[in-house]
N, C-alpha and C positions, 0 to 999 in steps of 0.2 A: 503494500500500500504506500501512496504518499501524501505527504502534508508538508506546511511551509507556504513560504512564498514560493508563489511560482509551481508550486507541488515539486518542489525538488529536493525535499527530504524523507530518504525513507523509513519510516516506522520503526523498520529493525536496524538493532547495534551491528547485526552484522552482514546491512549489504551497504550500497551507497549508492548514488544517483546516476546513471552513465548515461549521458548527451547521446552519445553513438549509439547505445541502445535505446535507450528513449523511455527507460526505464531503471528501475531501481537492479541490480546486481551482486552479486554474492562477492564479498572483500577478497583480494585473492590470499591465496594460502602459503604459510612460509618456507613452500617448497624453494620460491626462486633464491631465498633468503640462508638456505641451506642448502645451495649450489653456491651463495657465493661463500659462504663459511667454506662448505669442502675446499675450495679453492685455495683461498686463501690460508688454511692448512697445508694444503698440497705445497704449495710454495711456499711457506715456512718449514716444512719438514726436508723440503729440497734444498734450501739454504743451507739447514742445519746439517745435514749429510752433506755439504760440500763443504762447508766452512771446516767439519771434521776430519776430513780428505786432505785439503790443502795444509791444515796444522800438522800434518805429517811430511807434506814435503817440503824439501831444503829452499824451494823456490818461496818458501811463503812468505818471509822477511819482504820479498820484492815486492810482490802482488798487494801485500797490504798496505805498504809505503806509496805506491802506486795509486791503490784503490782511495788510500786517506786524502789523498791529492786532489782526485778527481771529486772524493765525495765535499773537498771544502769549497772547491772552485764551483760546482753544478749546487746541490744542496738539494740533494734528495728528499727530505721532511717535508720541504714546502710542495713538493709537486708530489708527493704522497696524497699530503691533505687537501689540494686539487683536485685528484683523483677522487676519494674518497667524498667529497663533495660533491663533484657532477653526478656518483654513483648518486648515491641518496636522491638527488634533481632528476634523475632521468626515471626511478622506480617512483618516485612519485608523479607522473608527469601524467600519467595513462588513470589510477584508482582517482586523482585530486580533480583534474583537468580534461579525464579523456581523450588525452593529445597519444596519439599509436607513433614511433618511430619505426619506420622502416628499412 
């Protein structure tokens, strides 16, 4: 059902209004939300086996002195939290806004 202005609110907690549909919608589910966890596992756990790989070989004095370099000059943090930003902006764009990227 809907109420509000405009009838674009729906009665239950857990759908929301979707323009595209032209109706009220079921919120989605944190499946996508648990593909980006997996991930982001995935690639912390791949860090970590490699940062444990290279502390074994003689090359690593270089590669880190190297890497410390590159990371003060670029500065990784900030385009982290870029990232992580536009994520957040783009999963909401579609349940808020009903905006589909394709």
């Amino acid at each position: 059902g809907h109420t509000g202005p405009l009838c674009e609110w729906c009665v239950s907690d857990e759908q929301y209004f979707s323009r595209a549909e032209r109706g009220c919608a079921d919120c989605p589910t944190a499946g996508r939300f648990g593909i980006l966890a997996g991930v982001v596992v995935a690639l912390a756990v791949t860090g970590l086996l490699l940062y444990r790989a290279l502390a074994r070989a003689e090359a690593w004095d270089r590669f880190r002195a190297r890497l410390d370099i590159v990371e003060s000059q670029v500065g990784f943090q900030p385009k982290f939290k870029i990232v992580v930003s536009f994520y957040q902006v783009v999963a909401t764009l579609g349940p808020v806004y009903g905006v589909r990227l394709h």
